[in-house]
Backbone as JSON Lines, residues from 0, in Angstrom:
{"i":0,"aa":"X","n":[0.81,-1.2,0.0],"ca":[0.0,0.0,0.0],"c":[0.85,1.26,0.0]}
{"i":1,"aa":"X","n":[2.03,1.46,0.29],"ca":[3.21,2.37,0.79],"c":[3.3,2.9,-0.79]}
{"i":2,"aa":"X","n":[3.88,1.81,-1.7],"ca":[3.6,2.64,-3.4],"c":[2.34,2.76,-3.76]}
{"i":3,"aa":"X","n":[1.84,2.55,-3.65],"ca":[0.03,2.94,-4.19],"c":[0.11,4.15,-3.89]}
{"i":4,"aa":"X","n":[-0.35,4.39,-2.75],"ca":[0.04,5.71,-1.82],"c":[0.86,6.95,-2.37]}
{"i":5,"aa":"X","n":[1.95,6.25,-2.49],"ca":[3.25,6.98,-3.01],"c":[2.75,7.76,-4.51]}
{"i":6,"aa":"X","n":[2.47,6.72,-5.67],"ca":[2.21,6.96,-7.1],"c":[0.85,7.17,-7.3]}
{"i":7,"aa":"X","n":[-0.24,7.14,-5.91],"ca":[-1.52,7.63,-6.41],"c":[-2.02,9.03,-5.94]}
{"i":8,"aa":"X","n":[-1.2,9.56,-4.53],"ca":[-1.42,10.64,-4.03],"c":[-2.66,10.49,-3.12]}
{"i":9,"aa":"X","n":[-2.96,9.11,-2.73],"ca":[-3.78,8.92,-1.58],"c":[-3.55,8.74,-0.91]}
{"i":10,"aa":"X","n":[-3.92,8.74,0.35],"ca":[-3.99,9.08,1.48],"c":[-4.38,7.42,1.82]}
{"i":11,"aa":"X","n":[-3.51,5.93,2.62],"ca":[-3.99,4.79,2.49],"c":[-3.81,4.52,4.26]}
{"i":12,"aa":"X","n":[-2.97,5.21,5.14],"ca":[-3.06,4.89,6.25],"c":[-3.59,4.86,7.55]}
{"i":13,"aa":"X","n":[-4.02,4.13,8.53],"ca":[-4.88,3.83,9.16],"c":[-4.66,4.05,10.51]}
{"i":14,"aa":"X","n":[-5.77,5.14,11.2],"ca":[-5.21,5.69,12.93],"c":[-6.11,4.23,13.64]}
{"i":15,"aa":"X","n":[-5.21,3.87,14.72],"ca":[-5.44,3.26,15.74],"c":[-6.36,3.73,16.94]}
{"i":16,"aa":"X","n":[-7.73,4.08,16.81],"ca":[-8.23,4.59,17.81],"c":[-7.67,4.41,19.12]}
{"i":17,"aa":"X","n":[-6.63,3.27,19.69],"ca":[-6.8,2.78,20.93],"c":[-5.45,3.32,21.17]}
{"i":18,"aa":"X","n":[-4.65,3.5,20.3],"ca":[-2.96,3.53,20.67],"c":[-3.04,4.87,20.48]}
{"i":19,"aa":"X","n":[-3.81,5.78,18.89],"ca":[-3.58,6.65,18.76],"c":[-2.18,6.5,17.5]}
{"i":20,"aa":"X","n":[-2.15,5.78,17.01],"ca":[-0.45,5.23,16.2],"c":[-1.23,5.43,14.7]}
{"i":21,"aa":"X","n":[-0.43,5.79,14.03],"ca":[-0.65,5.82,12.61],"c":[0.03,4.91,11.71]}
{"i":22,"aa":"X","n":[-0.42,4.28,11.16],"ca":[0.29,3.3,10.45],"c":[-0.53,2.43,9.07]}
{"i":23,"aa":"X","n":[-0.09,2.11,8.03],"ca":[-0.03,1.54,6.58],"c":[-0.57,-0.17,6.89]}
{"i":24,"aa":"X","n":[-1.6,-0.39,6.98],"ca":[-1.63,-1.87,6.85],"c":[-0.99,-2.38,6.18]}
{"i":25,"aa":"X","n":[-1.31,-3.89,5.65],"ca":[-0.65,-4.61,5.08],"c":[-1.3,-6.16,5.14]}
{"i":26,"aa":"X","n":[-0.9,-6.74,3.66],"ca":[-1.32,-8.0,3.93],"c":[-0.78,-8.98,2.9]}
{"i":27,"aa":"X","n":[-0.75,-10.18,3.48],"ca":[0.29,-10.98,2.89],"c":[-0.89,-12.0,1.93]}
{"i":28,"aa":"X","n":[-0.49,-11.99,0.59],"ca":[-1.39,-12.59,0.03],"c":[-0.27,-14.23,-1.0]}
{"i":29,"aa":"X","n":[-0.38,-14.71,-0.25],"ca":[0.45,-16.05,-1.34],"c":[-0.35,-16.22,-2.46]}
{"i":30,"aa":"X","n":[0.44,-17.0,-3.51],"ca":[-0.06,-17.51,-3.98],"c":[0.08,-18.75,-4.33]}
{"i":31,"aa":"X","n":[-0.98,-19.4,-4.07],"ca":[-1.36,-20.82,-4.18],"c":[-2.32,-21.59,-5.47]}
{"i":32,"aa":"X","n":[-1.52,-22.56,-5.92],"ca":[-2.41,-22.89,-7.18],"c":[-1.8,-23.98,-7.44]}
{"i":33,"aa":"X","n":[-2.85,-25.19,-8.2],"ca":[-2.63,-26.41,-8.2],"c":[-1.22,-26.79,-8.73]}
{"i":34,"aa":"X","n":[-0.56,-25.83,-9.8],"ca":[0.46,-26.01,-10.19],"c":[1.42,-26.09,-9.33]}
{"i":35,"aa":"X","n":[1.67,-25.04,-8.2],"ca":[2.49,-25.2,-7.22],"c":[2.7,-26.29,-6.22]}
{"i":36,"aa":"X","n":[1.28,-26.94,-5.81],"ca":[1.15,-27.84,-4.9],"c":[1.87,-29.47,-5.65]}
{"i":37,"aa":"X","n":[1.16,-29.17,-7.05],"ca":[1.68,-30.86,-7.7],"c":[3.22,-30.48,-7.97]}
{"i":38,"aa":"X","n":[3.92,-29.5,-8.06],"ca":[5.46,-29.39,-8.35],"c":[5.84,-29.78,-6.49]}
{"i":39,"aa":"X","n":[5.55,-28.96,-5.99],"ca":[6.05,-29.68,-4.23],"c":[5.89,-30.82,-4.19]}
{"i":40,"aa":"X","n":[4.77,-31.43,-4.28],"ca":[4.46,-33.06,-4.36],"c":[5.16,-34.14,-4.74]}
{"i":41,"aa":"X","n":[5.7,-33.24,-6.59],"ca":[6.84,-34.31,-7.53],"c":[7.97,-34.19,-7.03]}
{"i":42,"aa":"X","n":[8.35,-32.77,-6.32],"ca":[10.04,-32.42,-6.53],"c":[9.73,-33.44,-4.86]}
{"i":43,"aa":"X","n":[9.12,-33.22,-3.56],"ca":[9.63,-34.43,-2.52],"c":[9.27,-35.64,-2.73]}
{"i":44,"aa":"X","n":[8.72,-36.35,-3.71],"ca":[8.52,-37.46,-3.93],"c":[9.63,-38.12,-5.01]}
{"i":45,"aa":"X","n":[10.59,-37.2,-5.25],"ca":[11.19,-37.75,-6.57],"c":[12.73,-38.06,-5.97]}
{"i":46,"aa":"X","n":[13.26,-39.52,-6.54],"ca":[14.14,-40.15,-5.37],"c":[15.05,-40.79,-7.01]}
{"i":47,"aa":"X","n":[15.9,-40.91,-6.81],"ca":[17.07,-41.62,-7.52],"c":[17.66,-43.03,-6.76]}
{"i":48,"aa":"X","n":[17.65,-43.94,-7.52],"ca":[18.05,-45.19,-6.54],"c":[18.94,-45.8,-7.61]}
{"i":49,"aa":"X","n":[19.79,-46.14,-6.38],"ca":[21.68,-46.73,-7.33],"c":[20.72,-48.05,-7.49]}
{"i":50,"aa":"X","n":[21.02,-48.69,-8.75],"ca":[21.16,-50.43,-9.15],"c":[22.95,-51.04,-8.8]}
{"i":51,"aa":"X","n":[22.61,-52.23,-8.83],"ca":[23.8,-53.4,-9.12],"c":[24.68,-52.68,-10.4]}
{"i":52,"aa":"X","n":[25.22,-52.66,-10.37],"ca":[26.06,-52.74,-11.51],"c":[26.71,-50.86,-11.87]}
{"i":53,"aa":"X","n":[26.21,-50.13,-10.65],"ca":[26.28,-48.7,-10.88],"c":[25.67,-47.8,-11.66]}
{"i":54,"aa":"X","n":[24.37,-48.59,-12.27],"ca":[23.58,-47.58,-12.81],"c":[22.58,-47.31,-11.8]}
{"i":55,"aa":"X","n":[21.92,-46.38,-12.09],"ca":[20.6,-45.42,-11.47],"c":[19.63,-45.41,-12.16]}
{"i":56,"aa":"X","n":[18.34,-45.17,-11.36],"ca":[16.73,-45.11,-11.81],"c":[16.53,-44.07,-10.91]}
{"i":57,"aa":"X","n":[15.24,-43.09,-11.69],"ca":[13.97,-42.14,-11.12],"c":[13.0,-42.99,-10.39]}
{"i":58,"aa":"X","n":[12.56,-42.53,-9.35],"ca":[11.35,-43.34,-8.94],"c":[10.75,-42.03,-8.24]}
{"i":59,"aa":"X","n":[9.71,-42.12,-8.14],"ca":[8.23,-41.26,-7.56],"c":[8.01,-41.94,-6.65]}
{"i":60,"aa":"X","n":[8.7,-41.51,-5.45],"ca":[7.9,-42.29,-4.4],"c":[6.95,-40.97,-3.57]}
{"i":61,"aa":"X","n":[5.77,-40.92,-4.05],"ca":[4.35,-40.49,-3.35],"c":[4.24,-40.72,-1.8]}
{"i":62,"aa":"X","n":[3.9,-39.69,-0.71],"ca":[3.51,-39.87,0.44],"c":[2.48,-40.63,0.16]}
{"i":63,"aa":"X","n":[2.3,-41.75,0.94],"ca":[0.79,-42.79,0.9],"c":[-0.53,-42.48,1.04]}
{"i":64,"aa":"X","n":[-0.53,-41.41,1.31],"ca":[-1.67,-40.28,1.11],"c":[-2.02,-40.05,-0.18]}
{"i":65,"aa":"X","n":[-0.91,-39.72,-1.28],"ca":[-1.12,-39.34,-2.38],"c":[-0.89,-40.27,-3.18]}
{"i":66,"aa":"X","n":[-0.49,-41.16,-3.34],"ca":[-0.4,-42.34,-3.58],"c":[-1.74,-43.23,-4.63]}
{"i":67,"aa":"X","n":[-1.95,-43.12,-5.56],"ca":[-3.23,-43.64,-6.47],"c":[-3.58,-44.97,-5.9]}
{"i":68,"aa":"X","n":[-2.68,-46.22,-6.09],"ca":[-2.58,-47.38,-5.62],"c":[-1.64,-47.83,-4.1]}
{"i":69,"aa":"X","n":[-2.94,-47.78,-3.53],"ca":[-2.15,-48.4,-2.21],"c":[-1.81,-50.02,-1.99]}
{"i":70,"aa":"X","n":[-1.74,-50.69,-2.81],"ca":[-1.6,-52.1,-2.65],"c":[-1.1,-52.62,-3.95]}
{"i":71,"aa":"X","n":[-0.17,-53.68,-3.68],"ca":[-0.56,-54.85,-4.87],"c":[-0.35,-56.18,-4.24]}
{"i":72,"aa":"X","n":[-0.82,-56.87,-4.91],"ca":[-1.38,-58.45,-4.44],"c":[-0.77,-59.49,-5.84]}
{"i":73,"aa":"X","n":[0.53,-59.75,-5.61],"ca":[1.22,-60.4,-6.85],"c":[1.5,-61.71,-5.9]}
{"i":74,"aa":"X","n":[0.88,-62.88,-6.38],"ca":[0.94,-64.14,-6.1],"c":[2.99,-64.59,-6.39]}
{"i":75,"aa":"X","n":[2.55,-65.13,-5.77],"ca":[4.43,-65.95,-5.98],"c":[4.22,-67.15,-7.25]}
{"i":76,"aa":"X","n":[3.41,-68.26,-7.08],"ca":[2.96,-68.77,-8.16],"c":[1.8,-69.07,-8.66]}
{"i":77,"aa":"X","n":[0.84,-69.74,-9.74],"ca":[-0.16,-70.3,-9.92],"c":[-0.87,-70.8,-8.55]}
{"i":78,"aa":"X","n":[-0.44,-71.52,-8.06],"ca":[-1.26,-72.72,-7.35],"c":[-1.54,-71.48,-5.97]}
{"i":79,"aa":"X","n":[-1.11,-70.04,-6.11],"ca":[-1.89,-69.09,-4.86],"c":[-2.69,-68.41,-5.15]}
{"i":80,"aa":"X","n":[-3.04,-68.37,-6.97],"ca":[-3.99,-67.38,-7.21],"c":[-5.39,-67.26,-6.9]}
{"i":81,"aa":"X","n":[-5.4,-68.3,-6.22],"ca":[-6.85,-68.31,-5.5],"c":[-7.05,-67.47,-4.25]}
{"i":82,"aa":"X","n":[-6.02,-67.78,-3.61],"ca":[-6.11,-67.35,-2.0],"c":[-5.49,-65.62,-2.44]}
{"i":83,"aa":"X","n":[-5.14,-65.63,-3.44],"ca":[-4.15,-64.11,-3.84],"c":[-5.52,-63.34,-4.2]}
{"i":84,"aa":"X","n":[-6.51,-63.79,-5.18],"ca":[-7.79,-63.11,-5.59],"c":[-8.19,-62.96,-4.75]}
{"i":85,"aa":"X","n":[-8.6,-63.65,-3.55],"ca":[-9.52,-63.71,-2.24],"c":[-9.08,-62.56,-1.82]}
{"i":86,"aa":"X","n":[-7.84,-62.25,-1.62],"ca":[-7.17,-61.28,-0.75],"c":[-7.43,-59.83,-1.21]}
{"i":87,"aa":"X","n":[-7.11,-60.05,-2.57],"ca":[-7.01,-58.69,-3.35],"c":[-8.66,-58.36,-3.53]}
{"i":88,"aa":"X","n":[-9.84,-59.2,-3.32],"ca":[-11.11,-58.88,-3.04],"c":[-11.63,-58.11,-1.69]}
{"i":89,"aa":"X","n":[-10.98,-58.47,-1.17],"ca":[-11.02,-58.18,0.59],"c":[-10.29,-56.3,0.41]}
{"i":90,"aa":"X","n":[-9.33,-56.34,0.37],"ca":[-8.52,-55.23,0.21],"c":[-8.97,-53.86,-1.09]}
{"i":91,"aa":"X","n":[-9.72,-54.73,-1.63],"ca":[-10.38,-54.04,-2.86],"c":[-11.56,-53.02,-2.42]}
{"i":92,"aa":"X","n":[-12.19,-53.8,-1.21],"ca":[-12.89,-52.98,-0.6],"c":[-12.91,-51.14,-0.11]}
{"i":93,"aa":"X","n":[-11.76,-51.53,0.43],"ca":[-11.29,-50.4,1.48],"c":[-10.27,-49.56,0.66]}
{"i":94,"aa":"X","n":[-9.39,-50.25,-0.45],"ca":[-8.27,-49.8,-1.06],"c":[-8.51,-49.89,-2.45]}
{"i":95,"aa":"X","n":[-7.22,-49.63,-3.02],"ca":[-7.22,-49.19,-4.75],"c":[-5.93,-50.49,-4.79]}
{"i":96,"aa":"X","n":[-6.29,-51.33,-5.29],"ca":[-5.26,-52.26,-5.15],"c":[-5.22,-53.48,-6.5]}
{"i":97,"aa":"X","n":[-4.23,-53.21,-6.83],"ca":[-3.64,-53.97,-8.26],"c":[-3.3,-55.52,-8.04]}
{"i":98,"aa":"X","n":[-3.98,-56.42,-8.82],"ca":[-3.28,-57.77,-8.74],"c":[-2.82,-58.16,-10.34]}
{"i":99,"aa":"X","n":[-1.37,-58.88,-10.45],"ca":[-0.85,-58.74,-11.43],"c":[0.13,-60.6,-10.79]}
{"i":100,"aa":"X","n":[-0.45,-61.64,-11.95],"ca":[0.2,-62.41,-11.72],"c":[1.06,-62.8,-12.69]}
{"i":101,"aa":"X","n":[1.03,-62.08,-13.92],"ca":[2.04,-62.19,-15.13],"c":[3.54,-61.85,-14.67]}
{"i":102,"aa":"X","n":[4.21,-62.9,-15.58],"ca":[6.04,-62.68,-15.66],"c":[6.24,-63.2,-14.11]}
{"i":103,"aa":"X","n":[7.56,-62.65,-14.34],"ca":[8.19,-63.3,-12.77],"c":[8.2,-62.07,-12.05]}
{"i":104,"aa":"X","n":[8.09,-62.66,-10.67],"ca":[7.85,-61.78,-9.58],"c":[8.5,-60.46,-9.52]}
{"i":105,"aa":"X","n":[10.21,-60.51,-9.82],"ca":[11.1,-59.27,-9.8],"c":[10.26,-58.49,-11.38]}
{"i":106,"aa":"X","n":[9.65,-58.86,-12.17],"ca":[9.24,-57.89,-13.23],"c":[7.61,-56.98,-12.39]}
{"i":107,"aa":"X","n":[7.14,-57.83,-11.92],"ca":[5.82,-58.02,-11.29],"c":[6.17,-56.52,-10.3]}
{"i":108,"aa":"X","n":[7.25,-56.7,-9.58],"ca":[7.54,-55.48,-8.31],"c":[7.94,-54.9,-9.14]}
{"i":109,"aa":"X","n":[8.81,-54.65,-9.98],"ca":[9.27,-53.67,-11.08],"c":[8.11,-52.51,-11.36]}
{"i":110,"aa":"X","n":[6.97,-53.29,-11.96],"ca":[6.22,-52.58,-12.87],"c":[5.58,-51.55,-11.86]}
{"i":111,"aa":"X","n":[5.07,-52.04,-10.53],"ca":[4.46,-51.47,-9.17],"c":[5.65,-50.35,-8.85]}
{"i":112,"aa":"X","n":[6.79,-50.24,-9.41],"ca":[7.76,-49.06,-9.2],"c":[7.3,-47.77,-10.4]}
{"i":113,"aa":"X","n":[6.86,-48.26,-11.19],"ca":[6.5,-47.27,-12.52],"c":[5.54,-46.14,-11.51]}
């Protein structure tokens, strides 16, 4: 309000009936907008992890709050996909939860890293 004031030739400041003090309010206005919140979100969720062999991967790891899929339910082999469906029915309820019994298990946790 101090340049307003300044470059408009008004008069913007405010007497304190109680103190008697003269003084310029003020007010702090952020700004907030979805763009800002999902860049905070990506930039602390975003993690680099060493592999075997000295290479590196990106991964998004999401507070579990924000998190789309809270579960997955990947059987070890055939002969559990029964008791693995049961499970992932149960959990389906309450949660957002992926069952994926294709390929082998290390591709299976892989893909749940995407």
């Amino acid at each position: 309000l101090k340049q307003h004031s300044k470059y408009s030739g008004e008069e913007l400041s405010y007497m304190d009936p109680t103190t008697n003090e003269k003084y310029i309010p003020y007010c702090v206005e952020p700004s907030v907008g979805a763009d800002r919140i999902a860049l905070a979100f990506l930039v602390d969720a975003y993690n680099e992890e060493e592999l075997e062999g000295g290479d590196s991967r990106v991964v998004l790891k999401l507070h579990p709050a924000l998190s789309p899929i809270k579960a997955a339910v990947l059987p070890l082999s055939k002969k559990l996909s029964d008791n693995a469906l049961k499970l992932h029915e149960k959990l389906s309820k309450k949660f957002t939860v992926e069952f994926d019994e294709t390929g082998s298990i290390g591709k299976r946790y892989r893909r749940q890293d995407e």
